[in-house]
C-alpha atoms as one frame of an Amber mdcrd trajectory, in Angstrom:
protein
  -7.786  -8.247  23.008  -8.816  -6.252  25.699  -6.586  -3.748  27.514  -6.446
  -2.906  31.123  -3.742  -0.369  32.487  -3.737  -1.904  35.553  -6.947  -0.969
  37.903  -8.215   2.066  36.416 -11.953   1.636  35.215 -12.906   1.575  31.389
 -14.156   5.246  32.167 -10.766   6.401  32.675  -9.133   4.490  29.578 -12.713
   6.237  27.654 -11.265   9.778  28.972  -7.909   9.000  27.749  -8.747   8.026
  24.302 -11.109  10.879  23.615  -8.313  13.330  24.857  -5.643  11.579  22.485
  -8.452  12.134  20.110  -8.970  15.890  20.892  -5.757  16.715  20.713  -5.645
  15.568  17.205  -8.220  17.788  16.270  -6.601  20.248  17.974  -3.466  19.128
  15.332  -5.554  19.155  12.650  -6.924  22.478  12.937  -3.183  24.048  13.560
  -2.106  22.446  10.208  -5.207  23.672   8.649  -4.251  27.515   9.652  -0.434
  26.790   8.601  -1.297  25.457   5.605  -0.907  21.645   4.386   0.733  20.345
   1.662  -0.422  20.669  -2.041  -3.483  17.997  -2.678  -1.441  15.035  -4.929
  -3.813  12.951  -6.923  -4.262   9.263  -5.475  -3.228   6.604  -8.049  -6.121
   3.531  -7.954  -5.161   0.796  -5.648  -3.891  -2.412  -7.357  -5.857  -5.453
  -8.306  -7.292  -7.715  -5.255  -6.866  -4.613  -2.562  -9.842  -4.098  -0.818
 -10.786  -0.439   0.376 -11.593  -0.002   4.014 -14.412   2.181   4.926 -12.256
   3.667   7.758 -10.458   7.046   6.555  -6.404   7.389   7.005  -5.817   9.720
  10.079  -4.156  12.613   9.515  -2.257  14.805  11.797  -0.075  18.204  11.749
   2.187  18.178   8.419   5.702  17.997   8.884   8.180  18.205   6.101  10.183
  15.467   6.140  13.867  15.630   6.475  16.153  16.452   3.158  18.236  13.875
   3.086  17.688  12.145   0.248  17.947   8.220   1.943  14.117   7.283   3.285
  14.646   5.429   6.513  12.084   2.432   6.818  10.738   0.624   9.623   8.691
  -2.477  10.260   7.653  -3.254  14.299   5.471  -6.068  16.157   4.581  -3.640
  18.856   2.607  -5.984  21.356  -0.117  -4.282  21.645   1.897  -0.987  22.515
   1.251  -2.109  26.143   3.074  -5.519  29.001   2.524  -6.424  32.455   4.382
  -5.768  35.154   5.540  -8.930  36.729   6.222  -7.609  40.525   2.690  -6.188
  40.491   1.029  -7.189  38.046   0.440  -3.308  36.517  -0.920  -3.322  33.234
   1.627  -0.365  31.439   1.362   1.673  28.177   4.187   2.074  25.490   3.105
   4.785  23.291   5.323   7.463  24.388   8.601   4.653  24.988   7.563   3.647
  21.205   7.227   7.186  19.918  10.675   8.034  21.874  12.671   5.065  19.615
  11.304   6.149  16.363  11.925   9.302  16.479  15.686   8.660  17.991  16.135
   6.779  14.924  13.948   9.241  12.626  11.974   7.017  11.128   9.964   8.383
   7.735   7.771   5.148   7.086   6.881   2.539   9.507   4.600  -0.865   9.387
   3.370  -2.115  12.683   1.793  -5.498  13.701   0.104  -5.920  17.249  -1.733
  -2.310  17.191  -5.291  -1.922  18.246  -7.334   0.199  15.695  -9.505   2.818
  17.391 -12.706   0.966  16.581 -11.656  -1.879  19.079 -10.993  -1.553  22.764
  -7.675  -0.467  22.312  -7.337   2.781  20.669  -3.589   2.744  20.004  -3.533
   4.835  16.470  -4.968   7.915  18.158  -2.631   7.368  21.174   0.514   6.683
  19.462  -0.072  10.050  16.831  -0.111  11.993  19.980   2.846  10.660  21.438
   4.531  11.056  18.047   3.741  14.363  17.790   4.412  15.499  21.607   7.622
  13.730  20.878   8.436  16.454  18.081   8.279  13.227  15.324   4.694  13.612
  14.162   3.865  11.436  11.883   0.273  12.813  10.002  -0.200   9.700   7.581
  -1.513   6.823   8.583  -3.379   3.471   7.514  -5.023   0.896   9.688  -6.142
  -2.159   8.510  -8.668  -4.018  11.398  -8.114  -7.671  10.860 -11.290  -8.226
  12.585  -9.290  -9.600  15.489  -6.499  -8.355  18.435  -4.141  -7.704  16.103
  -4.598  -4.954  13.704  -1.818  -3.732  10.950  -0.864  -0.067  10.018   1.060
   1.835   8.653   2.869   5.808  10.055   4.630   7.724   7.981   6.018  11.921
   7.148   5.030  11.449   3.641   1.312  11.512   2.014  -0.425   8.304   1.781
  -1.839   8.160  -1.170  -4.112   5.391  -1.013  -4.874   2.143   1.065  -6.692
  -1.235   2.024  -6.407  -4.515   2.861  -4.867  -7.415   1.110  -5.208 -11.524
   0.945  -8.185 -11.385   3.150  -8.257 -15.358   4.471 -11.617 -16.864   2.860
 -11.389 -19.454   5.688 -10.088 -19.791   8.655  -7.840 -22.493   8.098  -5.563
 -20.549   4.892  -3.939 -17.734   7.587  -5.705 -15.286  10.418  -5.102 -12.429
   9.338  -5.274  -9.850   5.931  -2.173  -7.590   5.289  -2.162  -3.652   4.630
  -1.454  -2.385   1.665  -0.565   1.708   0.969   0.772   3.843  -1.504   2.791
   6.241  -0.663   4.388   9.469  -2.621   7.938   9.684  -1.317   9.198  13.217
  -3.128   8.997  12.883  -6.624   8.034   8.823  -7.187   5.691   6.685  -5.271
   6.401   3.544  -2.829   4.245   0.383  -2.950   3.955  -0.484   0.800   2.964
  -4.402   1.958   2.477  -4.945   5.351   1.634  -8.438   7.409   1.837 -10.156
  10.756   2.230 -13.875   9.382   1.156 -16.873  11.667   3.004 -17.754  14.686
   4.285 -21.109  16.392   6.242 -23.682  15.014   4.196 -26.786  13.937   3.430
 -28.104  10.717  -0.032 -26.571  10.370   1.375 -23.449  11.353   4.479 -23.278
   8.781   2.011 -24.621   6.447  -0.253 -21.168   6.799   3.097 -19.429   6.232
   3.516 -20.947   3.046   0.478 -20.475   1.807  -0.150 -16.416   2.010   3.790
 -16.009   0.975   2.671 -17.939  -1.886  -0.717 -16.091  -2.383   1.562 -13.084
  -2.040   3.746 -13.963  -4.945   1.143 -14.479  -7.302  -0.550 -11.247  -5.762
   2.325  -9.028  -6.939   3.617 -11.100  -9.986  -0.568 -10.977 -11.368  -0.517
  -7.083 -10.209   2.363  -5.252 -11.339   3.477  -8.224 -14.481   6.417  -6.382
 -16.132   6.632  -3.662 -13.840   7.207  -5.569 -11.399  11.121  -4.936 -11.893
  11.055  -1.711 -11.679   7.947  -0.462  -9.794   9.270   0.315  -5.744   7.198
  -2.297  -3.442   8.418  -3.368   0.014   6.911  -6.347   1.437   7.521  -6.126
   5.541   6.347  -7.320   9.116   6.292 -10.225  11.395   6.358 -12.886   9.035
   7.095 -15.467  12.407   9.702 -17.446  10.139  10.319 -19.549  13.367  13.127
 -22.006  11.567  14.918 -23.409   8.427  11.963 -24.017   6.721  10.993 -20.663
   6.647  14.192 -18.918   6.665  16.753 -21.526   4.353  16.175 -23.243   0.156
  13.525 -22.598  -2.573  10.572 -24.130  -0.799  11.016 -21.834   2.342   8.401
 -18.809   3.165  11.073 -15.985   2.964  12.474 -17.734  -0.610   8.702 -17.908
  -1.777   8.109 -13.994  -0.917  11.312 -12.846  -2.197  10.003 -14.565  -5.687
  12.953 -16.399  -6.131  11.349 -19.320  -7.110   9.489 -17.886 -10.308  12.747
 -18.390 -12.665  12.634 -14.936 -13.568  15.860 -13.444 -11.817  15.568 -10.324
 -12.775  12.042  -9.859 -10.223  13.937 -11.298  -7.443  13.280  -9.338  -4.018
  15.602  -8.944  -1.278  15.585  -9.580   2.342  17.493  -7.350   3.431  18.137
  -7.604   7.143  18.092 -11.541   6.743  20.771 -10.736   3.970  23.378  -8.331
   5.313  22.486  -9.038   9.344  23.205 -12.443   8.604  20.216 -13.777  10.447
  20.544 -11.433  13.438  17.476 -12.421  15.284  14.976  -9.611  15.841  12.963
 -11.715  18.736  14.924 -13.034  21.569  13.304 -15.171  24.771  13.773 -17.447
  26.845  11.974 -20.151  24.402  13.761 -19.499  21.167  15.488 -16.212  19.239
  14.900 -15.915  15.276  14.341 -13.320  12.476  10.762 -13.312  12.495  11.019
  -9.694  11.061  11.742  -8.983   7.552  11.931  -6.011   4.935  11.940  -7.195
   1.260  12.660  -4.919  -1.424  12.520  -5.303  -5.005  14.636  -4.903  -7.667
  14.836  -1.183  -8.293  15.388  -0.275  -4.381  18.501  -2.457  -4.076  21.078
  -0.324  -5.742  23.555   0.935  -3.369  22.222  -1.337  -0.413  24.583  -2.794
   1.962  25.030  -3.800   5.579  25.230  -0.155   6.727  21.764   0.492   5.334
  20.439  -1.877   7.799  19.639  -2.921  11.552  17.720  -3.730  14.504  16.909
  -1.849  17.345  15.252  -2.394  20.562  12.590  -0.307  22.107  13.031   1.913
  24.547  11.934   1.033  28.404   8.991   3.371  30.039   8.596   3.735  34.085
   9.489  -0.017  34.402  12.799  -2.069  32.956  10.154  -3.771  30.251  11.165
  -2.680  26.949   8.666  -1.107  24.584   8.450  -4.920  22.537   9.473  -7.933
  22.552  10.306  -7.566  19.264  13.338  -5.515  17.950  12.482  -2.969  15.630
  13.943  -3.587  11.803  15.187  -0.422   9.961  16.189   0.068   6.298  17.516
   3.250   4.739  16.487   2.992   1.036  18.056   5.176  -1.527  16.426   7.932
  -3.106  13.616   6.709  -5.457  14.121   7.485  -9.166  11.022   8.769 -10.725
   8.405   6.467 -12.550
């Protein structure tokens, strides 16, 4: 998908994204001269993740903050950009976007609807600047380019450790896009990260493409982690576009089949937990239809001491203009401080 901030010419938008890019450098070298954190040896990616060639981006260390809850995000971000209606003004979101997380100091976030800098859109680069002009700098991330307009990645204060894709579609027909996978060392234990932007719409084939990459994401984590898989820390999250009961409600459903609770081993079984203690607070709201297309699902060992006060949705901030940053409210989980592994 190609953006246009309103009328300015591509040259313009070209001058933009090489200064976002500068001042990274800039970022880079000032954490070089204050000195990054010690190097932490990457564990090897699980079975069936697939390395992408492009490098995680890596900004100005910051510590991140000592309490000892990790506060967890996952956000559809539209393309970080909308259109004004009254004239027609084609408006950024970076800095709105970079304003909420860091009002609700956010330590490890998923996106959906984010350009990688390889396409036209140039929203990683962008949105680290506005992060770190925000005083929130994030200087971890992971992109995943789905080969499409919608990319996947993944922000966050602590190291990533390692990354790539996951359940690449081997046809068109299965589901459009991969997910993102990273590994991430959170203090003294490692997180298992899963991110994905599901397909959209309503109709059969479209539930039916659901179905099929929750289920290829079962047997994806029950294959990879066997009996670990208890007591390894893994969050599945994103815009999983569960659109109705089918998705959302019984054993057959997308969010029953991704929270494993179909494998008759209930000791594995995952948790969704803003569909669980929101009780189905909707995180998309229009004029068609409002649902919880947004989901984070935890497993086993991250669910001790979770509740509804761990929990909730919030909705982006507004830029120039009275359009909010999404249309999508952003989910956040505080998850309790990771015992070691």
């Amino acid at each position: 998908m190609k953006k246009n901030y309103g009328s300015l010419p591509t040259k313009i938008l070209g001058i933009l994204t090489f200064a976002a890019v500068t001042s990274l450098i800039v970022l880079v070298i000032a954490s070089a001269l204050n000195g990054n954190p010690g190097t932490i040896q990457a564990s090897p990616l699980p079975d069936k993740v697939q390395k992408q060639t492009q490098t995680p981006v890596q900004t100005q260390a910051q510590t991140p903050l000592a309490r000892p809850w990790v506060r967890f995000a996952t956000w559809n971000v539209r393309d970080c950009a909308a259109t004004e209606a009254a004239t027609g003004e084609r408006l950024s979101f970076h800095d709105s976007i970079a304003q909420t997380i860091m009002e609700e100091e956010i330590d490890i976030i998923v996106f959906q609807e984010i350009q990688a800098d390889s396409g036209s859109g140039g929203d990683i680069a962008l949105l680290s600047v506005a992060l770190a002009k925000a005083g929130w700098a994030m200087p971890y991330t992971a992109v995943v380019d789905a080969k499409g307009s919608d990319d996947l990645a993944i922000f966050s204060r602590f190291k990533i450790l390692d990354q790539g894709l996951v359940l690449a579609p081997t046809s068109p027909s299965l589901w459009p896009r991969p997910g993102i996978y990273s590994q991430i060392h959170v203090r003294e234990s490692t997180l298992d990260v899963y991110g994905f932007h599901f397909k959209a719409m309503s109709d059969t084939a479209s539930l039916k493409a659901r179905l099929a990459q929750a289920e290829a994401l079962a047997e994806h984590l029950t294959q990879t982690y066997g009996a670990l898989l208890a007591t390894t820390h893994i969050i599945v999250a994103g815009d999983l576009n569960t659109t109705g009961k089918e998705d959302l409600e019984g054993p057959g459903s997308t969010l029953s089949i991704l929270a494993l609770l179909n494998d008759g081993t209930k000791v594995n079984d995952f948790l969704p937990a803003n569909f669980e203690y929101l009780e189905g607070s909707p995180t998309f709201v229009d004029s068609r239809y409002s649902s919880v297309l947004d989901h984070v699902v935890v497993s086993p060992s991250l669910q001790a001491g979770l509740s509804k006060k761990n929990v909730k949705t919030v909705e982006g901030k507004t830029g120039k203009s009275s359009i909010p940053a999404s249309d999508h409210r952003m989910v956040v989980l505080e998850i309790p401080p990771l015992p070691g592994r």
